[in-house]
C-alpha positions in Angstrom: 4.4 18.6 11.6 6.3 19.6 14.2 5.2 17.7 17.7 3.5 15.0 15.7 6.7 14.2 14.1 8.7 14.1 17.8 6.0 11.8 18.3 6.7 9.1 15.5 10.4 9.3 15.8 11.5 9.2 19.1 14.2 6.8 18.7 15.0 8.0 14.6 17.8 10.3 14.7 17.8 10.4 10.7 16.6 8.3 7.5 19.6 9.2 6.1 23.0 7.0 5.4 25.4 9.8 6.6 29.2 9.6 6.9 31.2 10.2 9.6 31.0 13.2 11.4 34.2 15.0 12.0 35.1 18.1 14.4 33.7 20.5 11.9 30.0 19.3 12.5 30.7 18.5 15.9 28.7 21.3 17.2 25.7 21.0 14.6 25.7 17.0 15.0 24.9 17.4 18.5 22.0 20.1 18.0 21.0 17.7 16.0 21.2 14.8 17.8 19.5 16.2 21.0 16.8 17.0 18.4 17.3 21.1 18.5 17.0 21.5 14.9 16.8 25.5 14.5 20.0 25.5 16.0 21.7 22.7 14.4 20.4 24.4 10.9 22.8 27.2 12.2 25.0 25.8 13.0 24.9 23.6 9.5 24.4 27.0 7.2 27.4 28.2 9.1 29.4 25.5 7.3 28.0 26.3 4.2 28.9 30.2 4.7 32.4 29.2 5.1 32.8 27.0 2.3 33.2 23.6 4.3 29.9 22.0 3.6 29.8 18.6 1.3 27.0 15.7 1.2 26.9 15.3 4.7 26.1 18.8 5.4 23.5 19.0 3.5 21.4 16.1 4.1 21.8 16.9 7.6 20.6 20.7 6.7 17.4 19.0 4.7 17.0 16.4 7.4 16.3 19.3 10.1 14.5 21.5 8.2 12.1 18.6 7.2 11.8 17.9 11.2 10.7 21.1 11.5 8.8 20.4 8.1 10.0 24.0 6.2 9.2 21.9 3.4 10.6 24.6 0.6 14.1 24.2 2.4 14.2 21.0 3.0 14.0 20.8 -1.1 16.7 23.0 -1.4 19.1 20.9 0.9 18.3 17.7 -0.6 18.4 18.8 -4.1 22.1 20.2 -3.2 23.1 16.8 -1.7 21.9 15.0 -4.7 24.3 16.9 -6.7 26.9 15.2 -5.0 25.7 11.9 -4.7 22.6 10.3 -6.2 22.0 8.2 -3.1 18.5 6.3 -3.9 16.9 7.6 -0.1 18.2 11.2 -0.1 16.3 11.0 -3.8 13.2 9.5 -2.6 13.1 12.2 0.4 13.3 14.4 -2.4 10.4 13.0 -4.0 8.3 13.7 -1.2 9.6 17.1 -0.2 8.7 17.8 -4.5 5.4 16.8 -3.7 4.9 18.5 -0.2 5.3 21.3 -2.1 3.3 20.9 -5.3 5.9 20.0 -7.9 4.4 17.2 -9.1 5.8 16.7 -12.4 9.3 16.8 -11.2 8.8 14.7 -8.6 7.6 11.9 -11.1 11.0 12.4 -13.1 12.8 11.7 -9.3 10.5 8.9 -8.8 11.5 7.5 -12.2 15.2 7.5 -11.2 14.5 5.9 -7.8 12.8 3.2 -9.3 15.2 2.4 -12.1 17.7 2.0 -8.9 15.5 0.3 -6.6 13.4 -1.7 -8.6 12.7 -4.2 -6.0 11.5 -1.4 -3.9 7.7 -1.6 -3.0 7.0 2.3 -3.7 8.7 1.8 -7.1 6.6 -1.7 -8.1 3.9 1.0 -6.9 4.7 3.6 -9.0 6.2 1.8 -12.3 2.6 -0.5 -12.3 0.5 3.2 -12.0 3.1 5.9 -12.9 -0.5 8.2 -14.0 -1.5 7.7 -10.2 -1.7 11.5 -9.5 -5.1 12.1 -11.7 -6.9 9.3 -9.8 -6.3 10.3 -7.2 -7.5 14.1 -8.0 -10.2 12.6 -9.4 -11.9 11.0 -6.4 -12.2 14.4 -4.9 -14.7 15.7 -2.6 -16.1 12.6 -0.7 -16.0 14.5 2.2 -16.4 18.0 4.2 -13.5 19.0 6.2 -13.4 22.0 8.9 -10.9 23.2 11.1 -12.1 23.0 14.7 -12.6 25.3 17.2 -10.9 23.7 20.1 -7.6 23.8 18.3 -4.8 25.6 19.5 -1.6 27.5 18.3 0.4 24.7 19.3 0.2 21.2 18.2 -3.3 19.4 18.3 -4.0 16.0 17.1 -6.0 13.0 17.3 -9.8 12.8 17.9 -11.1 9.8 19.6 -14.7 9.6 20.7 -16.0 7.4 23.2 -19.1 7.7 25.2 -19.8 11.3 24.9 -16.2 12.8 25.4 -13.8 13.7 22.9 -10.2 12.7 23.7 -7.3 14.8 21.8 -3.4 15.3 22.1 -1.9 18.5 22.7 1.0 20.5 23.5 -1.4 23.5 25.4 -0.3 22.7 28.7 1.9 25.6 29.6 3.3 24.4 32.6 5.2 21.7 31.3 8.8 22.2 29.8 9.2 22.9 26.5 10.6 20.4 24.3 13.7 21.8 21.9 12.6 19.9 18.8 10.2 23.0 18.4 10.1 25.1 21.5 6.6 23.7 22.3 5.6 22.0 25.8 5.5 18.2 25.9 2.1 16.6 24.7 -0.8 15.9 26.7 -3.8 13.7 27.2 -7.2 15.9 27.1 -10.9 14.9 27.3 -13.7 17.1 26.7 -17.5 17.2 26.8 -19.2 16.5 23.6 -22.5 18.8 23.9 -25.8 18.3 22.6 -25.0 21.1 20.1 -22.0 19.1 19.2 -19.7 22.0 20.6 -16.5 20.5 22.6 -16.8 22.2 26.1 -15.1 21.8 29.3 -11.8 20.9 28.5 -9.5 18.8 30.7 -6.1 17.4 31.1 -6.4 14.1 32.3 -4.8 13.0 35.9 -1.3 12.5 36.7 -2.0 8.5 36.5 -2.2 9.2 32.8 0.2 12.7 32.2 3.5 12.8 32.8 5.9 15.1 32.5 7.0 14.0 29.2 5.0 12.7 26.1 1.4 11.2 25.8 -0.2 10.1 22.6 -3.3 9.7 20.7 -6.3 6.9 22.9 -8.3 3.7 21.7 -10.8 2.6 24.0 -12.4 -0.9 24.4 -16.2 -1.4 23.1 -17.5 -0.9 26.5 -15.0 2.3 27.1 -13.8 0.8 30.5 -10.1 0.1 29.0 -8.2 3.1 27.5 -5.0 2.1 25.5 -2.5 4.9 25.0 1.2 5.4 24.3 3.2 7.2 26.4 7.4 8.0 26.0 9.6 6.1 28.1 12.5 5.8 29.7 14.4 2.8 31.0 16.5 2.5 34.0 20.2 1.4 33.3 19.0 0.5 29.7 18.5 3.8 27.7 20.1 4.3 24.8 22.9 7.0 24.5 24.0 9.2 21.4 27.8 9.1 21.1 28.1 12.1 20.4 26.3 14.0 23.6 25.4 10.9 26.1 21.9 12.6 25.5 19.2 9.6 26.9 17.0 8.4 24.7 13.1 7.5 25.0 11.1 5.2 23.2 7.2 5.4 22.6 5.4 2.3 24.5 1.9 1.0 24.8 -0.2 1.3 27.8 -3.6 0.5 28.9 -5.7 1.9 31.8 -8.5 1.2 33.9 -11.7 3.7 34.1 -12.1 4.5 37.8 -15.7 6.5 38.2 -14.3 9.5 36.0 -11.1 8.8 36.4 -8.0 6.3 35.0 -6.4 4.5 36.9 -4.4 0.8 36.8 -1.5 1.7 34.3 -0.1 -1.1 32.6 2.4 -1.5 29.7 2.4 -3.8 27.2 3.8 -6.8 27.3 5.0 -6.4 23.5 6.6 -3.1 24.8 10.8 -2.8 24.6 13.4 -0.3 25.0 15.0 -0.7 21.4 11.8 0.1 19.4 9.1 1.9 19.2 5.3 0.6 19.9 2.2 3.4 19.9 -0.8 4.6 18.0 -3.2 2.4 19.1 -6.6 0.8 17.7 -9.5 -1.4 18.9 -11.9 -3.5 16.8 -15.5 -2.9 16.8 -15.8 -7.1 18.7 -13.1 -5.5 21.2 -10.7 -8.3 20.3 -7.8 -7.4 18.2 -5.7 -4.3 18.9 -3.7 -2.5 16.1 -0.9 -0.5 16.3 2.6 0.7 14.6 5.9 -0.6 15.6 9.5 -0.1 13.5 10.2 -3.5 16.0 12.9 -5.6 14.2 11.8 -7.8 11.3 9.3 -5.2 9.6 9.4 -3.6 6.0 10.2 -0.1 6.7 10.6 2.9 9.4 7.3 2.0 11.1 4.7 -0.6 10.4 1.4 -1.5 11.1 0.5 -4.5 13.2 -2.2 -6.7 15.0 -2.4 -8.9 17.8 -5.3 -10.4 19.2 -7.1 -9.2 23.0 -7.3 -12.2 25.2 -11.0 -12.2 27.0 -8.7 -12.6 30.2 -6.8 -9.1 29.2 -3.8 -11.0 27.9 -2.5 -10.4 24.3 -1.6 -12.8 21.4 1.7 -12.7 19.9 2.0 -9.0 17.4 1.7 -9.5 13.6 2.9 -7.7 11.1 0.1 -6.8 8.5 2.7 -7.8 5.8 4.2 -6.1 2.5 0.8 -5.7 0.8 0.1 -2.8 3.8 3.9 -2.0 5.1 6.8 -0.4 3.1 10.0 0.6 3.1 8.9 4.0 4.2 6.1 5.0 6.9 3.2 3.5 8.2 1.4 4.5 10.9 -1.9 5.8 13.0 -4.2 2.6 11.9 -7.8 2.7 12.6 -10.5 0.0 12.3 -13.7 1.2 12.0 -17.2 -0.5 12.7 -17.5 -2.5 9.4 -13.8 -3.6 9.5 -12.1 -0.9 7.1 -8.4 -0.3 8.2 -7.5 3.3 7.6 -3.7 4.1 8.1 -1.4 7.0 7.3 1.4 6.2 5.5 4.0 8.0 3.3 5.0 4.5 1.4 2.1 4.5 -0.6 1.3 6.6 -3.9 0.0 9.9 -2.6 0.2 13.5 -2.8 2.5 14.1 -0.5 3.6 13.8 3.2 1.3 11.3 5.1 -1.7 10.5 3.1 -4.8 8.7 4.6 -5.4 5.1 2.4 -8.0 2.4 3.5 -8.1 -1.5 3.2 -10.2 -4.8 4.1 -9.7 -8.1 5.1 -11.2 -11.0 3.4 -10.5 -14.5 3.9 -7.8 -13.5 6.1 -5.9 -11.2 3.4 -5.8 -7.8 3.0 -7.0 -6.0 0.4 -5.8 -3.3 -2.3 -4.5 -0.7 -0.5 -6.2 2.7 -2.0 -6.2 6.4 -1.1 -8.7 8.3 0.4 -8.2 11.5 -1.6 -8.8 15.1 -1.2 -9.7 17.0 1.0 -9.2 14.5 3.3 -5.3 13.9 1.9 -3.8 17.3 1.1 0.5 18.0 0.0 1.2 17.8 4.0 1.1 15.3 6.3 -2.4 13.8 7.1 -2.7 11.7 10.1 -4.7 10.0 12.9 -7.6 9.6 10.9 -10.9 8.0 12.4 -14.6 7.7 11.6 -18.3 6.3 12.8 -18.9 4.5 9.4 -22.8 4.8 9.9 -23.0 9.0 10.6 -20.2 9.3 8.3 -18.6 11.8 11.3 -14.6 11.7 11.9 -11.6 13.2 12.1 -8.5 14.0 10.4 -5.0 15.5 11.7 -3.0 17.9 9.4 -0.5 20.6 9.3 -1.8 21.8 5.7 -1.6 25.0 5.3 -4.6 27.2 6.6 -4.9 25.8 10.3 -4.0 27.4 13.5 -0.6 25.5 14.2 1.4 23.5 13.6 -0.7 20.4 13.7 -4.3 21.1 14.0 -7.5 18.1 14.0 -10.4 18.7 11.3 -13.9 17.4 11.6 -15.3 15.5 8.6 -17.8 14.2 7.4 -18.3 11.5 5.2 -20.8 13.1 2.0 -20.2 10.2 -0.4 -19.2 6.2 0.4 -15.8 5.5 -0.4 -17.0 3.4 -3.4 -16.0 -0.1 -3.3 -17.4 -3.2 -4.7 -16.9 -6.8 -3.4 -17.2 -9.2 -6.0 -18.0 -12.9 -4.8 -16.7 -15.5 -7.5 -18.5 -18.9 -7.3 -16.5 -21.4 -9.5 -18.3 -24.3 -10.4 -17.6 -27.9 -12.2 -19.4 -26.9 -16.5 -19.9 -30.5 -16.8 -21.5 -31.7 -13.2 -22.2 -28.3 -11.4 -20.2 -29.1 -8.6 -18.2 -26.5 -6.7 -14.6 -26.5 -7.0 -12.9 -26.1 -4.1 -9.1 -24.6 -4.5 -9.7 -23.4 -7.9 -7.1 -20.5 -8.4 -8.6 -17.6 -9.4 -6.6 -13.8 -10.2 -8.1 -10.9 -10.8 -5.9 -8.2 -13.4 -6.9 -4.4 -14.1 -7.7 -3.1 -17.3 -3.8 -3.2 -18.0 -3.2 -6.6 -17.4 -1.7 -6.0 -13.9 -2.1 -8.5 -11.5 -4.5 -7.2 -8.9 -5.2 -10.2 -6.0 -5.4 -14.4 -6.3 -6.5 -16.5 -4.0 -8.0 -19.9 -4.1 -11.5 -20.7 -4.1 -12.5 -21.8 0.0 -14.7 -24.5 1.3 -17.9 -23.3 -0.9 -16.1 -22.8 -4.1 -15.6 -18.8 -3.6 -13.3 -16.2 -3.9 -13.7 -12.7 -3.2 -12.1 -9.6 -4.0 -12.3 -5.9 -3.2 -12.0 -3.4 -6.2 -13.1 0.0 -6.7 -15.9 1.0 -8.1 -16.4 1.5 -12.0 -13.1 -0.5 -12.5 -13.0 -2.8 -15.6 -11.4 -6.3 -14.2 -11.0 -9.5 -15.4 -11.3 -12.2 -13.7 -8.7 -15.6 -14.7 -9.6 -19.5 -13.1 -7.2 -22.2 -13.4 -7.1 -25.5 -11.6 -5.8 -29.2 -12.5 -7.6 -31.1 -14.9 -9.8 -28.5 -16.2 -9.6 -25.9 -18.6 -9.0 -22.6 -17.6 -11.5 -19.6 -17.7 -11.8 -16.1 -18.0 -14.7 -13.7 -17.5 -14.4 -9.7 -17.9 -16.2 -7.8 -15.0 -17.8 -4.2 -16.1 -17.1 -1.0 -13.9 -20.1 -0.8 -11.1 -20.9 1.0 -8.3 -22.7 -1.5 -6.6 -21.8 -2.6 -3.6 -21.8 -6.4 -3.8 -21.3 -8.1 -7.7 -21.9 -12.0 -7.7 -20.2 -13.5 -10.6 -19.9 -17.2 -11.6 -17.5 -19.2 -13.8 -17.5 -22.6 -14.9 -14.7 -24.6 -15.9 -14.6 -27.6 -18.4 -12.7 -30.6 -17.8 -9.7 -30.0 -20.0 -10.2 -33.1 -22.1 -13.4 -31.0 -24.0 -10.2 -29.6 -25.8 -9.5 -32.8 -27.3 -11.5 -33.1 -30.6 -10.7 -35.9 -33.3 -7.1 -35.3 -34.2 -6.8 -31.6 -32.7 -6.0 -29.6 -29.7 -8.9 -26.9 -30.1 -8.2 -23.9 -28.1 -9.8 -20.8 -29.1 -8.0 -19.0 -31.7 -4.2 -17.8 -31.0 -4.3 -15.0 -32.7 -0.8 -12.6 -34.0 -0.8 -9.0 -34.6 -0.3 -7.8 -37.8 3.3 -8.6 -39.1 4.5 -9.9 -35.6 5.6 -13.4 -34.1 5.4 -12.7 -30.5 3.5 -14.6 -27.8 0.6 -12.1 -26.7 -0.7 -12.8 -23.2 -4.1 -14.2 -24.4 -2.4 -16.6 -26.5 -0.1 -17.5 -23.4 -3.1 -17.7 -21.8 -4.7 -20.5 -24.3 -1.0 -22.2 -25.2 -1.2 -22.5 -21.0 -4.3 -24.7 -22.0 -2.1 -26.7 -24.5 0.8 -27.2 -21.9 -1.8 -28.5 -19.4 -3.1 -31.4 -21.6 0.5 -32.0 -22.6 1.3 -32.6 -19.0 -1.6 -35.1 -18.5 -1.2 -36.9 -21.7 2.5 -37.5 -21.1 3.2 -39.6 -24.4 0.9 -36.7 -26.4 3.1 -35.2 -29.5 2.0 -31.9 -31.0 2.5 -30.6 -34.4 1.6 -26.7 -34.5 0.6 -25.5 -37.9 0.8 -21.1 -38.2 -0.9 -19.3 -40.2 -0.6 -15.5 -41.9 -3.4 -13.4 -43.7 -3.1 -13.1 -47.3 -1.6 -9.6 -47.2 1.9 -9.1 -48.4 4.5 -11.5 -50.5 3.7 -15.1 -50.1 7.2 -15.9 -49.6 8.0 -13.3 -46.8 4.4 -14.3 -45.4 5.9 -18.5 -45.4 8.9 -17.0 -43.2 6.6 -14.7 -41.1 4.7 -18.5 -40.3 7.6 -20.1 -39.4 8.4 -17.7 -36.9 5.3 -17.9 -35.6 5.5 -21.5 -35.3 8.7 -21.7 -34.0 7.8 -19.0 -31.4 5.0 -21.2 -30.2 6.9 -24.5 -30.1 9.2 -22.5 -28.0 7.2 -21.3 -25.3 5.6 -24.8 -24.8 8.9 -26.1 -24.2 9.8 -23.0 -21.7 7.0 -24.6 -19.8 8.4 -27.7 -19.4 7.5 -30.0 -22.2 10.1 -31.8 -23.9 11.1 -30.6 -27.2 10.6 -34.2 -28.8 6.8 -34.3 -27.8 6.1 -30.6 -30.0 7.2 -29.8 -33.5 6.1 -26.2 -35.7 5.4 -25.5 -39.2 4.9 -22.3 -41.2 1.6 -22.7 -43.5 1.9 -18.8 -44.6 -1.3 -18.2 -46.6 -1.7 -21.3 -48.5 -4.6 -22.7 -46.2 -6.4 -19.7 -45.2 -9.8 -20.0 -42.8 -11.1 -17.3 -44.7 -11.3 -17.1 -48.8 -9.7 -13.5 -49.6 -10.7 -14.0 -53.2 -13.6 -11.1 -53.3 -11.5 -9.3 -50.6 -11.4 -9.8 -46.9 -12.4 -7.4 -43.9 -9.8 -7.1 -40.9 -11.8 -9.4 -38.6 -10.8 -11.9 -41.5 -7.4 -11.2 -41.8 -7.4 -11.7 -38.3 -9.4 -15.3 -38.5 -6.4 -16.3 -41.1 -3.6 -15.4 -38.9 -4.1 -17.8 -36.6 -2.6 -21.5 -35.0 -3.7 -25.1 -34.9 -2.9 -27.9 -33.2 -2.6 -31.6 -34.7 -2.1 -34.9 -32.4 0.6 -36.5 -34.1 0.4 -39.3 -31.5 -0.9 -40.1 -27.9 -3.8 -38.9 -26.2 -7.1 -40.3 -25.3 -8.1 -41.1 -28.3 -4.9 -42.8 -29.5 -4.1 -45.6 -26.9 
């Protein structure tokens, strides 16, 4: 990763919670906090040599060597600190470092142990809703064509951003400036060069000193009309820098900057007026309509080490305040590098997310001012390293990727891609409607759960009665409506690959339930020999506590019923159960416990005769609920 990873953690000594160093580690701690890690990781081994390493020692030693990302040590260190101390974010660097380096498996056990000790955690939610993620991901495999480029050097290249016939990249090729001692490389550099008919790169160039300077430059967005290049650059602040106490070493941050094209050159630097000297602002992104810029921050108030945010382009060059894209998109851990393409897909990199390890590339969309399901790209685009600035021209399908996977030139090298399949999703637009009148219902809630039951998105229903949702394609969804006064709905929605599914619902005003002396909902069905509530039949007995609630003086009595297998006796005390398991989760909603009493029938009043035997769809018609109005109601004032 290597001058990509000086570039994202500039002001980030360490993720680690470390204790206090003491005169031993003096000599490493400041290696390491000048960012010389090859020689703190000497002087750290040294301590291990002599016997005086402990926890400390060795985060610090898998810290380093992930900075320098020798991902294989990195595992060693961190595995040797967890036998100390089973500190949840040394375990979840672990994780990654497992899957870096292809261990898969055991990083799933790791990521099982994090999660039991963070559950509140977004990448554990993540991983304990999909802990199967990994063959999914696999799965999607080979969307696109990647290949190494030729302009890429022996040192660190990255980016790829193309704007009106030249290709703009970050380097660390420029020989004459000074090496940085994170990894012996020079700082990194603007370039352009000349996209040819062939589509060869020629006629490389650094850009002028306006832009360059003699310390870091970073990846370009451009507005639509390529006349206003944004850029981050590393900065220093007079009388203001921060200092490390152990070595008074100044620190930089990573600002945003725009600049003004000048015949064919930049000119007019400005920073940012979100811009500060105690975080980090940088990796910038335009919209297609030139008026919202994107870009990663670890500014106070966000989820995790760097997240993504948005703020709006003024058409008088000002900027609205920056928003953070919220937890949906930002984690605990990293996000970074976003790109909004053409049709308004957001692509970020982020290490947060379920992936296969490092920085994978995942995609989302906005609708009705929400994001999306965040998903992963997957192979080759996503390998076990880090996988980064990623951009594309959604209508050639042509882009780029940044990676230090194994097989490239150096450290970081750019790919070209291109795109062979869509990345298949499907919008589904929901039209909820009145069953009775046909009128839309504006506000109606409406979810949408995987094939697990897990809850995938809800919004309302807007100003024409719809709600829509992005899913992948050939995903099996169901889709759940519920609003006041009506009874709720849901409709299952088959795996396509079409782009664009219409579906409608209806709802029935929640008095059809009412018939004669009964509550009909459809059946509330038990499994065989149980007595708890499934979540289809909270799902109806939601139904039940919604007429309750408008029918205040409304008194229930819930009859249960069991198939005809089994002792009649222990089948009378399996229907109590029942009952009383019902009555009781009517009253967890709220009702009071005078307005709802239950009663076990067992199988003395069966819906089904058994007498000449009974198929299973039978025994499952007999184990089943009703409920009688005992008082109150429409029909009883």
């Amino acid at each position: 990763m290597k001058n990509f990873k000086i570039y994202i953690t500039l002001l980030l000594l360490s993720s680690l919670s470390l204790t206090a160093q003491n005169k031993s580690t003096s000599t490493a701690d400041k290696h390491f906090s000048r960012f010389d890690f090859n020689k703190a990781i000497e002087s750290y081994q040294k301590l291990v040599e002599k016997g005086n390493a402990d926890e400390y020692v060795y985060k610090r030693l898998a810290e380093s060597n992930f900075n320098i990302f020798n991902t294989v040590e990195a595992e060693k260190w961190y595995a040797k600190a967890l036998e100390t101390s089973q500190d949840p974010e040394t375990m979840i660097n672990y994780v990654q470092m497992l899957k870096a380096n292809g261990k898969y498996d055991k990083s799933n056990q790791w990521m099982t142990k994090f999660a039991s000790m963070r559950p509140a955690d977004v990448r554990a939610i993540a991983f304990n809703e999909n802990p199967d993620y990994l063959p999914k991901i696999l799965e999607k495999g080979k969307k696109f064509n990647v290949q190494n480029l030729e302009i890429n050097s022996k040192v660190s290249d990255f980016g790829g951003t193309l704007k009106n016939g030249k290709l703009y990249i970050t380097s660390a090729r420029n020989n004459a400036r000074r090496e940085y001692g994170w990894n012996e490389q020079p700082f990194l550099d603007l370039y352009e060069f000349t996209v040819e008919d062939d589509g060869t790169y020629q006629n490389e160039s650094l850009l002028g000193n306006d832009i360059n300077t003699k310390y870091h430059e970073g990846v370009v967005a451009f507005s639509p009309d390529g006349n206003t290049m944004y850029f981050s650059r590393e900065s220093f602040y007079e009388k203001q820098y921060q200092k490390d106490s152990l070595s008074n070493t100044r620190f930089s941050v990573l600002n945003l900057f725009k600049a003004t094209k000048s015949g064919s050159d930049w000119s007019n630097v400005q920073p940012l007026p979100f811009n500060s000297n105690n975080y980090n602002t940088d990796h910038p992104s335009v919209s297609a309509d030139g008026k919202t810029l994107y870009f990663t921050s670890d500014m106070p108030g966000g989820f995790g080490q760097g997240d993504i945010y948005k703020t709006t382009i003024n058409s008088d060059g000002s900027f609205g305040e920056a928003k953070n894209l919220g937890q949906k998109i930002n984690t605990e851990g990293r996000e970074m590098f976003p790109f909004i393409s053409d049709n308004g897909t957001l692509y970020l990199s982020s290490d947060g997310h379920l992936g296969l390890g490092g920085l994978d590339v995942f995609y989302t969309k906005e609708i009705d001012g929400k994001m999306s399901k965040i998903r992963n790209v997957g192979l080759p685009v996503n390998s076990n390293a880090d996988d980064f600035a990623f951009s594309i021209n959604e209508e050639s399908g042509d882009g780029f990727i940044s990676s230090n996977r194994e097989g490239g030139k150096g450290s970081d090298d750019i790919y070209g891609i291109k795109k062979l399949q869509p990345l298949c999703d499907v919008e589904i637009t929901a039209a909820v409607t009145d069953n009775k009148t046909g009128e839309i219902l504006v506000g109606a809630m409406a979810t949408l759960y995987d094939a697990k039951g897990n809850k995938i998105a809800s919004k309302p229903t807007n100003a024409e009665g719809i709600a829509e949702f992005i899913i992948e394609c050939d995903t099996e969804t169901e889709l759940e409506v519920t609003m006041d006064e009506y009874e709720s709905n849901r409709l299952s929605i088959k795996g396509t690959d079409e782009e664009e599914l219409a579906v409608a619902i209806a709802l029935d005003p929640i008095e059809k339930l009412i018939v004669a002396d009964r509550v009909e909902l459809d059946p509330i069905y038990f499994d065989f020999d149980k007595s708890n509530i499934t979540a289809r039949a909270a799902f109806e007995l939601d139904k039940l506590v919604q007429i309750m609630n408008k029918y205040p003086d409304m008194v229930i009595n819930a009859k249960s019923h069991t198939d005809s297998r089994g002792p009649s006796s222990y089948n009378e005390r399996l229907s109590n159960r029942r009952a009383q398991t019902t009555v009781q989760y009517v009253i967890s909603k709220g009702i009071d416990a005078a307005r709802i009493s239950g009663a076990g029938k067992g199988e003395s009043e069966p819906a089904v005769n058994c007498g000449t035997g009974c198929t299973e769809e039978d025994h499952q018609l007999n184990r089943r609920s009703e409920f009688i109005i005992v008082s109150g109601g429409p029909n009883n004032q």
